[in-house]
PAZA-154397 format. One record per residue (C-alpha): residue in one letter; z, x, y. Coordinates in steps of 0.001 Angstrom, whole numbers, plus 500000, padded with zeros to 6 digits. Each point is the difference from the previous one (the first is absolute). Last residue first. Example, Ala and Ser with C-alpha at 12.3 -4.5 7.8 and 13.67 -1.06 7.14 Angstrom:
2
s507140513670498940 a500660498630496560 
//
This chain:
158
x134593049738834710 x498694503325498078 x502898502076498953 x499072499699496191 x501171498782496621 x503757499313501158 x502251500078497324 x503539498521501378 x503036501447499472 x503795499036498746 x498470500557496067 x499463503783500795 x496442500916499061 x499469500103496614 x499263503966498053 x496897499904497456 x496866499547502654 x502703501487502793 x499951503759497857 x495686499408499989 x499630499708503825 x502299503105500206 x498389501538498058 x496384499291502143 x501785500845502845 x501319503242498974 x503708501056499798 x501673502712501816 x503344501076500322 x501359501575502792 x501201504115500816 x496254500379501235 x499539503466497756 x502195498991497753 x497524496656499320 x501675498203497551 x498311497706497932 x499755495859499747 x500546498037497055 x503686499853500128 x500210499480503411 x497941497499500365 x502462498081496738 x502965501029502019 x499122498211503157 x499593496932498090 x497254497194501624 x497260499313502726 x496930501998499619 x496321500110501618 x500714496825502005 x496936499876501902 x499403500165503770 x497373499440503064 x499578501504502973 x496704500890499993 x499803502905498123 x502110498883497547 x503816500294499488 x501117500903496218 x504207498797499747 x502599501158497712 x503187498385499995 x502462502495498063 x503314498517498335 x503742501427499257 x499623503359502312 x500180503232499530 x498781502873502076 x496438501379500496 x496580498521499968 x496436500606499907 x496881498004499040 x497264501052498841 x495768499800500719 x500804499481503087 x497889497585502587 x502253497604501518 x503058499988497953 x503445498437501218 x503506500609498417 x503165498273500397 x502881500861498236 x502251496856498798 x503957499775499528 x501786497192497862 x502071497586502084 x499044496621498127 x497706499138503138 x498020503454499658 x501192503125502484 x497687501989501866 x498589503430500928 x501481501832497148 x500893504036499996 x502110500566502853 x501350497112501774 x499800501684503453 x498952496376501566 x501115497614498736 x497537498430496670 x498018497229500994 x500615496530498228 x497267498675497877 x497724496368500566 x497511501428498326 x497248499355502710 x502102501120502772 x502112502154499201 x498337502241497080 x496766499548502153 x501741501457502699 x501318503168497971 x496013500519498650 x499461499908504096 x502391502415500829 x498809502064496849 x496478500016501751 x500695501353503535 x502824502064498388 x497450502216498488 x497281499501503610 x503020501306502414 x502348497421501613 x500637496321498584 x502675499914500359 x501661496549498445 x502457498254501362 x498051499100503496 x497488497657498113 x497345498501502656 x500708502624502534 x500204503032497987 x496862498563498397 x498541500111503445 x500842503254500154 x498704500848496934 x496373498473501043 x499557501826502631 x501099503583498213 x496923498710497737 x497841499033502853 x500629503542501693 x499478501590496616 x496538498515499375 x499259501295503608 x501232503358499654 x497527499453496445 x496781499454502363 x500790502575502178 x500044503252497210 x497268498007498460 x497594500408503638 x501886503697500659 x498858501048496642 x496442498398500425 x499327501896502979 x499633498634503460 
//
């Protein structure tokens, strides 16, 4: 057998415990999708908003935030595994921003004013979203607090 057919094999497999594990996530947490490998990881940036935050889960079809805060104020909801940038469309009153690890684990990356991501990030035409990199955004949360009805987790380790 050739190596192409050997890696060609070895990844069906990867996939097959990956599709695997989504349907048991479908199991576990039925309100979130968790279909295709994006939605895969912003399903579980939505469940840490949920159920480590404490936040309420936007309706479905709610457009441009994925959840409210306690005072009523809207949230987006973005999660980073590898990127470089983040990107993001719509408006919203507050972003959560979370960094998952390789092994499961998560950091708050941001947590605070929609406007002030917003404002540093640039426009990509070419995407029709703004984009904002990591490392900025990192810097925007070192000078902008996170709402004062949150808590600031450190990490997603237990």
């Amino acid at each position: 057998m050739d190596y192409s057919r050997v890696r060609i094999t070895a990844v069906q497999a990867i996939l097959a415990s990956i599709f695997a594990s989504q349907k048991a996530l479908q199991t576990l947490a039925p309100e979130y999708r968790w279909t295709g490998l994006g939605n895969l990881l912003g399903d579980f940036g939505e469940l840490v908003a949920t159920d480590y935050y404490g936040l309420t889960k936007a309706a479905p079809g709610s457009g441009d935030y994925d959840g409210k805060m306690p005072d009523g104020r809207n949230r987006a909801d973005k999660t980073n595994y590898s990127a470089d940038q983040i990107g993001f469309r719509g408006e919203a009153d507050l972003m959560l921003v979370i960094g998952v690890r390789s092994d499961g684990s998560w950091e708050q990356i941001y947590f605070g004013d929609f406007a002030s991501v917003k404002g540093a990030a640039r426009y990509s035409k070419r995407d029709n979203k703004h984009m904002i990199a990591v490392s900025k955004l990192k810097a925007v949360q070192a000078i902008s607090p996170p709402p004062e009805d949150s808590v600031r987790p450190e990490s997603g380790r237990p």
